[in-house]
Structure formats: C-alpha cells, structure tokens
N, C-alpha and C positions, 0 to 999 in steps of 0.2 A: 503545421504541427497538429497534430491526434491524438489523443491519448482514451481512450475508452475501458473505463473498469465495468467488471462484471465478478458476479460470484456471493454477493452480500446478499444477508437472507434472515432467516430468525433462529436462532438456535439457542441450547436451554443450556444454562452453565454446566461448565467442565466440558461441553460442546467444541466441535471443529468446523474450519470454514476456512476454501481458499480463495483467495480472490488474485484477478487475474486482472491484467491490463496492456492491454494491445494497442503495440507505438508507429506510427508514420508520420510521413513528414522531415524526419530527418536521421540522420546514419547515427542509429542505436546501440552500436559497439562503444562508440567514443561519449557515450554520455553516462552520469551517474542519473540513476532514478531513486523515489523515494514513495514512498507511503505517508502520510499524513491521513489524517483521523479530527474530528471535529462532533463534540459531543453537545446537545444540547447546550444552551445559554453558556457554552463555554470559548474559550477561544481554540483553531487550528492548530494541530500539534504534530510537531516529526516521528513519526511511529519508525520508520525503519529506511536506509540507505544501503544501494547496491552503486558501488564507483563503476566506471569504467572498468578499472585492473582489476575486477572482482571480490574488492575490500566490503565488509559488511559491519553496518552502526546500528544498533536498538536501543530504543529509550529503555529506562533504568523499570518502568512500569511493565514492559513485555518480554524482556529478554529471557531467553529458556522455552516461552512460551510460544514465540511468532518466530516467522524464517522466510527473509527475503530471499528470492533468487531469481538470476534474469536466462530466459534464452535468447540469445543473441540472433539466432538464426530466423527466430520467429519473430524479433524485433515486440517480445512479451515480457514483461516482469510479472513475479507472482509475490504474493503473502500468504502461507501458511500458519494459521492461528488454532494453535491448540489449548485447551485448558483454559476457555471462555469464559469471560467475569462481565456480571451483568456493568461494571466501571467501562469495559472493552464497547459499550454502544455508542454507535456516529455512525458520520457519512465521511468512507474513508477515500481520501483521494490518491490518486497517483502523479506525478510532477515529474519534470525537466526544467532542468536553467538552459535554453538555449542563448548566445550572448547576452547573459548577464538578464536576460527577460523569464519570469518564472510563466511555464505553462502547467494547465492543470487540466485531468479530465473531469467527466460529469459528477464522477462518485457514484458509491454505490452504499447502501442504506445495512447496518450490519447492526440486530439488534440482539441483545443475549439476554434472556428471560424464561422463566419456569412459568 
C-alpha cells in the first residue's frame, strides 16, 4: 500500500489550497479514505472522511470550509480548503484501514500565514 500526498505549501489566510493523494496498492473503490492533519506540539487529528458509498465527515473546526472528494478511477482523493486560518497549519496526512491496519502517506507540510 502507497499513499502519496502532494499539494501543501504556504498561503496567507482567507487563502486556498488543494491537496491531492495518490493510492496503490490496493482496490481504492472499496475503501474509505481520510485526511488527518497534525499541528505543531499537538496531537493528529481527523480532518475529513470519504467512505467507500461516497458518504462525506468533517471536523466541526473545517466544515463549510474544506471538501473531500475521491476519484475512483484515478485511485486519488483530494481536500479542497478554502478560507485558510493560520489554526489550519500541520502536516496533513492521508489514510486507509486496510484489515483493520492503519496506513498513512508521507504528508504534506500546509502552512497559512501573512
């Protein structure tokens, strides 16, 4: 299993940014993927969920603001983040449970500052 995020960068609040993450390794239709986000001295946190059946979860801190969505075809999920707070900086990862085992990609560094 693969997972490689890309797309994170520096941008100045009220700022946009999408990040991308490209899956192999195993059949990507039958999986939910997630976003996670990890901020300074703080602990990893669930930023957004796309299930399988294309059900979609956001923390109570991004909703309105961020939009997960997956291509299937492309075996990619994306995060769309708009309306950038410098609170929104970490290294945000993307995730699969495959049996019950959590994989994660590299992450990608997303920092929002004037």
């Amino acid at each position: 299993v693969q997972l490689q995020a890309s797309g994170g960068g520096l941008v100045q609040p009220g700022g946009s940014l999408r990040l991308s993450c490209a899956a192999s390794g195993f059949i990507f239709r039958f999986n939910a993927m997630k976003w996670y986000r990890q901020a300074p001295g703080k602990q990893r946190e669930l930023v957004a969920t796309s299930t399988a059946g294309g059900m979609t979860n956001y923390a109570d801190s991004v909703k309105g603001r961020f939009t997960i969505s997956r291509d299937n075809a492309k075996s990619t999920v994306y995060l769309e983040m708009n309306s950038l707070k410098p609170e929104d900086t970490g290294v945000y990862y993307c995730n699969t449970v495959l049996r019950n085992e959590d994989f994660w990609g590299k992450g990608t560094q997303v920092t929002v500052s004037s």
